[in-house]
SEKOL-798495 format. One line per field, with one value per residue (C-alpha): x, y, z. Coordinates in Angstrom, 3 decimals. Example, Ala and Ser with C-alpha at 12.3 -4.5 7.8 and 13.67 -1.06 7.14 Angstrom:
<mibas>
X <- c(12.300,13.670) .
Y <- c(-4.500,-1.060) .
Z <- c(7.800,7.140) .
</mibas>
This chain:
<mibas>
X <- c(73.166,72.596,75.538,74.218,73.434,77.576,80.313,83.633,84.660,81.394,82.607,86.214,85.479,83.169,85.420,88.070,86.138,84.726,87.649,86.384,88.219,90.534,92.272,92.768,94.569,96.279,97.048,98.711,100.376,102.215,102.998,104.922,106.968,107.971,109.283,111.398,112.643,114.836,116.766,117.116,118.213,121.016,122.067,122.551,124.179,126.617,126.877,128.081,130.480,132.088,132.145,133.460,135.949,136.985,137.208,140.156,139.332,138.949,142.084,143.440,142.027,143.960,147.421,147.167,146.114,147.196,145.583,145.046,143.972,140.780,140.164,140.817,138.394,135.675,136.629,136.412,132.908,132.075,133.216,131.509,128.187,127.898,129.316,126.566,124.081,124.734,125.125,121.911,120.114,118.195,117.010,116.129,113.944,112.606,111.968,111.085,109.045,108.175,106.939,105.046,103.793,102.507,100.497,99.081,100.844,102.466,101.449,104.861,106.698,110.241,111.960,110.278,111.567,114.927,115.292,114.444,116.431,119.407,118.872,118.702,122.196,123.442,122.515,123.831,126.992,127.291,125.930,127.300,131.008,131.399,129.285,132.582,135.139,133.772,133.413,137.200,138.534,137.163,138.470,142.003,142.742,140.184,141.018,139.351,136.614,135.448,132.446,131.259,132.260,130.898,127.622,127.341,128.497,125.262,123.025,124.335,124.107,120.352,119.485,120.490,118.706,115.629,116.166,117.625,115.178,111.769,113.299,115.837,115.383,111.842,110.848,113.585,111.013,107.442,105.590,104.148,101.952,99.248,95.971,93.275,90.315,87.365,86.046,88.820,91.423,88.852,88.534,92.741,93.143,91.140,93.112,96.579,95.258,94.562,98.285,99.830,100.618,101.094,98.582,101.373,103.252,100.269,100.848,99.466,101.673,101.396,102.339,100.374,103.570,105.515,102.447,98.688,98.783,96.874,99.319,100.307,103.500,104.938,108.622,111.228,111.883,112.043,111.205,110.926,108.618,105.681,102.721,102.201,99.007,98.980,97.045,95.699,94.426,92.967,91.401,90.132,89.000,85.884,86.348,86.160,88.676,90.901,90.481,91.270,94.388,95.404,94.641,97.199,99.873,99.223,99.873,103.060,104.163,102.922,104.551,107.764,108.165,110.694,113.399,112.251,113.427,116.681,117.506,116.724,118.452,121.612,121.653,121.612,124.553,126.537,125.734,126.459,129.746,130.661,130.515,132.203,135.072,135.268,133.957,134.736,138.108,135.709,133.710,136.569,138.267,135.030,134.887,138.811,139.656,142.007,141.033,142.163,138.873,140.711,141.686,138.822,138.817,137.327,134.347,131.988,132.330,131.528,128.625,127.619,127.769,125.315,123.200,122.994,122.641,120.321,117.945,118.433,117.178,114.564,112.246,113.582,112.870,109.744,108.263,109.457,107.441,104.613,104.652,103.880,101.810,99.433,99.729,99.515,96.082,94.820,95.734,93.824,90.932,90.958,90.971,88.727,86.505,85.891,86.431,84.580,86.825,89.663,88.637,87.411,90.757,93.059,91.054,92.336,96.190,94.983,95.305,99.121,99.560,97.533,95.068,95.651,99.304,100.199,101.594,105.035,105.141,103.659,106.588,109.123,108.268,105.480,106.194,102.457,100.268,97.968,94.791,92.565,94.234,94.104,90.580,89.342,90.800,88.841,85.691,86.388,86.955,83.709,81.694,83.341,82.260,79.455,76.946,79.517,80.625,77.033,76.578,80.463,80.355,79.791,79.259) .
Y <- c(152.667,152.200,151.753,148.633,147.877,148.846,146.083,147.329,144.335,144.431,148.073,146.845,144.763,146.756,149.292,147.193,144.823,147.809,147.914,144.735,141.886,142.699,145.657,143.889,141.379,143.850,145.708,142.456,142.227,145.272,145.072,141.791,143.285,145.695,143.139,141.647,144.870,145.026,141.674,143.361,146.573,144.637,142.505,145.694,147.604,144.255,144.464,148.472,147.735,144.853,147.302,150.579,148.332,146.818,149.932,150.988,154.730,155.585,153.648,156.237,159.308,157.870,157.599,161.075,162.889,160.908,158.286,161.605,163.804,165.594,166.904,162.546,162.001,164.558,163.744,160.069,160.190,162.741,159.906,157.475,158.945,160.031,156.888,154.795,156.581,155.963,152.339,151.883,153.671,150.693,149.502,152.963,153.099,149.806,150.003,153.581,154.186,151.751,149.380,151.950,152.519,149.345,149.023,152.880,154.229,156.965,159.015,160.673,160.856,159.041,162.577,164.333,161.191,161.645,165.405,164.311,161.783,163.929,166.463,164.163,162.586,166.212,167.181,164.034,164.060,167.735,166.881,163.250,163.812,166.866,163.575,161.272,163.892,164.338,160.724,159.286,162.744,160.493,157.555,158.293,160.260,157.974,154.648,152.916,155.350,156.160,154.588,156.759,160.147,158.728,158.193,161.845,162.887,160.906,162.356,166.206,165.480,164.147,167.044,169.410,167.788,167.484,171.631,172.579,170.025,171.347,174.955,174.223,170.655,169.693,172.238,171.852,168.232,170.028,173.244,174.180,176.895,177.547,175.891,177.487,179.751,177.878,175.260,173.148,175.786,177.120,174.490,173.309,176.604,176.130,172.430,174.321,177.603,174.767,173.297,176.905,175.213,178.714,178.905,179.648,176.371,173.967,173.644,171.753,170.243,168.698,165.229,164.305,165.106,161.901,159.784,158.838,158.181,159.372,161.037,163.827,164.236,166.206,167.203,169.768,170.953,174.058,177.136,174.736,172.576,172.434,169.677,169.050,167.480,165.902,167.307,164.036,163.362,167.292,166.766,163.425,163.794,164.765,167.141,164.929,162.745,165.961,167.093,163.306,163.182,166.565,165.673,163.007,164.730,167.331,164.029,163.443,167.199,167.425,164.563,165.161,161.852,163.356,163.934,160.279,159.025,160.935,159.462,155.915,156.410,157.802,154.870,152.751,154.511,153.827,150.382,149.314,152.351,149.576,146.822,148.036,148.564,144.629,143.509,145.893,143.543,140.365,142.476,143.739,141.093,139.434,142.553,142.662,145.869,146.823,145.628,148.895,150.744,154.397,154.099,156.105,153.908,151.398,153.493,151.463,148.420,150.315,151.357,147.997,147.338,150.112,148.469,145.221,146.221,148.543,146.350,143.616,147.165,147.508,145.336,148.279,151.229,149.923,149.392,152.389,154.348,152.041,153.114,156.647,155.755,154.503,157.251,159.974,158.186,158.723,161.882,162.724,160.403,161.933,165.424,165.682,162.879,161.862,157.917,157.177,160.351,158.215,155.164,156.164,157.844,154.998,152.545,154.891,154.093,150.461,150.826,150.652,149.076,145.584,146.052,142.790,141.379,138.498,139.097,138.220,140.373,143.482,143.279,142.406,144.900,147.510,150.847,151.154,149.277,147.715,149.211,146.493,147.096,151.185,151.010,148.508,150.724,154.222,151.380,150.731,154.554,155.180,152.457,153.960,157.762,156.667,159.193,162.040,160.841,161.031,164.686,165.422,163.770,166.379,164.576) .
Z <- c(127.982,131.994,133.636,134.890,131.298,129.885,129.804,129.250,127.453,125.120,124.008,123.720,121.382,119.473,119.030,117.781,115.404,113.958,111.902,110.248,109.837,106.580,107.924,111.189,109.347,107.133,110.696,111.599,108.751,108.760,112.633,112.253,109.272,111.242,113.779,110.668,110.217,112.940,112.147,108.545,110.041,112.067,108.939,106.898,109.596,109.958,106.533,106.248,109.374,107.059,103.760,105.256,107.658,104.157,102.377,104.578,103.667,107.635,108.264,105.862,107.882,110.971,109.485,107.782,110.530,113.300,116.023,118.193,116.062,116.891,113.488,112.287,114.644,112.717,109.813,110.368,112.027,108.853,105.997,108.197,108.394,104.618,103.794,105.740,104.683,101.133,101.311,103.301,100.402,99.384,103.012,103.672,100.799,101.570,105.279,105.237,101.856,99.589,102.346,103.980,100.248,99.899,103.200,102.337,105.558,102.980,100.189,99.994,96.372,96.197,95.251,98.085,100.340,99.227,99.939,103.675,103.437,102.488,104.753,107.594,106.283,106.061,109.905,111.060,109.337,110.896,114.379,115.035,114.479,117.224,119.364,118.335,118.735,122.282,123.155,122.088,123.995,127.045,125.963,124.757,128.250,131.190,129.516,132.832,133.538,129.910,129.929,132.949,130.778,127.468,129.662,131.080,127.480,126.030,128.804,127.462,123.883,124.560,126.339,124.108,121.404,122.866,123.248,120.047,117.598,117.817,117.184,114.444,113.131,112.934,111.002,108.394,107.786,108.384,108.763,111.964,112.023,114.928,115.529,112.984,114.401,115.917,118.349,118.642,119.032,121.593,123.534,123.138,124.197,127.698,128.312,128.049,130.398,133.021,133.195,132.261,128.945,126.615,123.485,121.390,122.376,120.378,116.969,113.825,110.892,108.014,108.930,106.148,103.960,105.393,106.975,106.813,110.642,112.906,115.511,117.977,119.899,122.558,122.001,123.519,127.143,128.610,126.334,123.582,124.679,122.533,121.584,117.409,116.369,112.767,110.017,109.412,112.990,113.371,109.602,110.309,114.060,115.956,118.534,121.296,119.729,119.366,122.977,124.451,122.421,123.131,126.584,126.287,124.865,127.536,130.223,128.758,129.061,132.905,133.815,132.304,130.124,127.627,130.867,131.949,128.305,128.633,132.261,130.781,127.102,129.182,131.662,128.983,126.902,130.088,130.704,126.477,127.113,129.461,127.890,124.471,126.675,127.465,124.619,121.595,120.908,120.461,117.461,115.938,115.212,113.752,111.465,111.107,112.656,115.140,118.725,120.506,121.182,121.623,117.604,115.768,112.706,114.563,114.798,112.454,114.657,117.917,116.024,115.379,118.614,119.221,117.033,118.540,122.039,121.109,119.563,123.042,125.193,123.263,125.953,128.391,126.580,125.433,128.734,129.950,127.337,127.353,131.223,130.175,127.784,130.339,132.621,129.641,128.751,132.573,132.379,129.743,130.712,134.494,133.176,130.210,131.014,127.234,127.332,123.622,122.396,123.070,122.723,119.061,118.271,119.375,117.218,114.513,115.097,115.187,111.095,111.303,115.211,115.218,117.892,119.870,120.182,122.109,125.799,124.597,121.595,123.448,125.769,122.968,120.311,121.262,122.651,123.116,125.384,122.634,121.417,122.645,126.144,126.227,124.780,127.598,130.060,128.765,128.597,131.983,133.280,131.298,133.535,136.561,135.559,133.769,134.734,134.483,131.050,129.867,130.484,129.380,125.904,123.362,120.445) .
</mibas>
């Protein structure tokens, strides 16, 4: 092609309807159950509020240990968490397996599911009760300022997660072992050198144990920091598609998106902190628990309340990530210069993200600017590079 010859839109819409028109539908499919999901995830989580509130066992806790007891408190969130995680069973093995089963996002076996499963109830009920501790500490003894404490507290907790998980937790779920000898590590290799990214700090792992996507991440700050690439997308990738999508996971580490997430998910923890402590007597007496918000057992409802607000934000969070989304994929466009390599590797996520949402449920549900629109944009980089892409493009 001349570049008086290319139209960005032409391309665009090659590249999408090259997917052909059943797994676009299928790809539609699957996107708007996973919309449905989240009004199933808030009945069931209304539904274990009403159980475990019902159960009285954390009402139990309370009176043998005391309202302010610090070890109630643990134990409380402890019962709680194991508790929760039992009952929503089923959904999780819905939402999470067998529906990602039937739409061939998974080739996981159930048993292997439920060992994850189980160890991710097992760090939880380990990690979130020292979080609850913590958090009623601030709001037996600042009764009017809690909110602002419980919103520093989330900020810390956050933080130290994003350290601690790609070190210790991640890899209790998947191996990650170095980038193989050869071209691609080669040329990773000279991407990271550029933005004093360390070789060591690019890994591979079998994401092919949990998912068929086609995926990288970056995750971790600091000394932790590191950028994963999935099995599937290094096994099922050219190189160019590798190097764009490394080149956007390198975007997201240079332009420090994970601290931009914590600033936003801690803003928000202060602004719901705020309003649980107006509103958590309205939702407890719909679940019948005690209205006083400092009384641990109450915890399940407060939790619930996470839920719901959480699911309102999600507009918020979403565009904030969609935001670096688009910035991640100009960094990678601006700096390896392989538009097609992108273009041809986002088509791929198209499989389980349908392509071309309306403008309403983009903003509502997507935390990725949709393929059709990140594809038109590499077209469109391409037409303005055109003779530069030309000699760049290595396949």
């Amino acid at each position: 092609m001349t570049p008086t010859g290319f139209n960005p839109e032409e391309a665009t819409r090659a590249y999408i309807d090259s997917l052909g028109p059943e797994a676009l539908a299928r790809a539609a499919a699957y996107t708007t159950g996973n919309h449905w999901l989240l009004l199933g995830g808030l009945i069931a989580s209304g539904l274990v509020t009403w159980l475990i509130v019902k159960m009285g066992w954390l009402n139990a806790i309370e009176r043998r240990f005391g309202e302010r007891s610090n070890i109630g408190v643990f134990l409380i969130g402890l019962v709680y968490s194991l508790v929760s995680a039992v009952i929503l069973l089923p959904w999780t093995i819905y939402s999470n397996w067998w529906r990602e089963l039937q739409y061939d996002r998974t080739s996981q076996a159930l048993g292997d599911f439920l060992s994850q499963w189980a160890i991710s109830s097992v760090i939880g009920a380990i990690i979130l009760p020292v979080f609850f501790v913590l958090l009623y500490l601030f709001i037996r003894r600042a009764r009017q300022t809690w909110w602002i404490w419980g919103g520093g507290l989330t900020a810390a907790f956050v933080s130290l997660l994003m350290v601690l998980s790609p070190i210790y937790i991640e890899p209790l779920f998947n191996a990650f072992e170095p980038l193989p000898e050869g071209e691609v590590r080669d040329a990773i290799e000279v991407l990271a050198a550029e933005v004093e990214i360390p070789a060591d700090r690019i890994f591979v792992y079998d994401g092919s144990r949990q998912s068929n996507n086609f995926t990288a991440n970056v995750a971790g700050v600091g000394p932790s920091a590191r950028i994963a690439i999935s099995d599937v997308a290094l096994g099922d990738a050219s190189l160019d598609e590798v190097l764009a999508v490394t080149g956007h996971e390198i975007g997201h580490y240079v332009s420090g998106h994970v601290w931009n997430l914590v600033f936003a998910f801690s803003a928000l923890a202060l602004i719901f902190f705020f309003i649980a402590s107006r509103a958590f007597p309205v939702f407890a007496g719909v679940f019948g628990a005690h209205p006083d918000i400092a009384r641990a057992a109450g915890l399940p409802v407060l939790l619930f309340m996470v839920s719901v607000f959480g699911t309102l934000a999600e507009p918020v969070t979403n565009a904030l990530v969609r935001h670096g989304e688009v910035e991640a994929d100009e960094y990678s466009l601006e700096t390896v210069g392989l538009p097609d390599g992108l273009a041809s590797a986002l088509v791929k996520t198209a499989e389980y993200r349908n392509p071309r949402p309306s403008a309403l449920e983009e903003i509502l549900f997507y935390t990725h600017p949709s393929v059709e629109r990140r594809v038109l944009r590499a077209m469109e980089w391409k037409a303005e590079h055109m003779d530069e892409t030309d000699s760049a493009t290595t396949n």
